[in-house]
C-alpha positions as CSV (number, residue, x, y, z in Angstrom):
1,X,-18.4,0.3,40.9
2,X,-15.2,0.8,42.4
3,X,-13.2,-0.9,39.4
4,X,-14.7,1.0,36.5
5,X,-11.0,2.4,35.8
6,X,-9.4,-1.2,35.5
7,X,-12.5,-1.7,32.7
8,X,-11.6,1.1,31.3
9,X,-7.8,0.4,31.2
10,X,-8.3,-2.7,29.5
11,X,-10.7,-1.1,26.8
12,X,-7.8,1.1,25.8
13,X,-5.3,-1.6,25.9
14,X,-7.7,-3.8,23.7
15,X,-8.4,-1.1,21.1
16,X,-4.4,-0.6,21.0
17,X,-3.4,-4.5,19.9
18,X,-6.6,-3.8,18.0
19,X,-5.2,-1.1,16.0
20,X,-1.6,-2.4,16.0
21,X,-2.5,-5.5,14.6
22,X,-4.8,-3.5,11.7
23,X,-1.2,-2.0,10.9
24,X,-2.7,1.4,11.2
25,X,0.8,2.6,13.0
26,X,2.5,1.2,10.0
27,X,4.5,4.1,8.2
28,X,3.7,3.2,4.3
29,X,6.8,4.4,1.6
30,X,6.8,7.4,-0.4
31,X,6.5,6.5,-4.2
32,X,7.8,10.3,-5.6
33,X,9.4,8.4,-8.6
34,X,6.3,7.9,-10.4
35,X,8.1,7.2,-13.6
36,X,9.3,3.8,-12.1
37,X,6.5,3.0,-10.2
38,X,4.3,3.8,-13.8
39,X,7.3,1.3,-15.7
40,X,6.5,-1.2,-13.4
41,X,2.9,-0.8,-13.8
42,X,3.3,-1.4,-17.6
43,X,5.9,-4.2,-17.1
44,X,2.9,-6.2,-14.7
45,X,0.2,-5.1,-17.2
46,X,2.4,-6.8,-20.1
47,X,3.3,-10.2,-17.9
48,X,-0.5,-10.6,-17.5
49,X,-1.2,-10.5,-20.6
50,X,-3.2,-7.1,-20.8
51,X,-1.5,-5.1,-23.1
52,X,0.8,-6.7,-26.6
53,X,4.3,-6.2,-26.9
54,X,3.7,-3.8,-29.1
55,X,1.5,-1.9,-27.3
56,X,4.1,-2.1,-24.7
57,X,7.0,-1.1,-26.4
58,X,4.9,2.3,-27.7
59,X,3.9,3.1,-23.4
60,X,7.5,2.1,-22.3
61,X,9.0,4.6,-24.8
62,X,6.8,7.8,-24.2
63,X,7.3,7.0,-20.2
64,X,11.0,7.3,-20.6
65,X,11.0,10.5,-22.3
């Protein structure tokens, strides 16, 4: 009874390294240049096989106008 605040302690400690290691105090990037982050998009869609090159060529053109 008299160590209830040591318990206590370590629940808050544990639920730190908890959330630390769940990178939830990670600071993620900004993407405002959706125009590149779109070509990219396009340019993984086409390596995989997704889209043709002509289909390709048509999106990469109206994304850089």
């Amino acid at each position: 009874m008299m160590f209830g605040w040591i318990i206590g302690v370590i629940v808050i400690i544990v639920l730190i390294v908890a959330l630390g290691r769940g990178n939830v105090f990670q600071n993620k990037p900004d993407n405002t240049d959706s125009n590149t982050s779109a070509l990219e998009t396009l340019k993984k869609r086409y390596a995989k096989g997704e889209i043709d090159k002509e289909e390709f060529e048509e999106r990469k053109a109206e994304l850089e106008k």
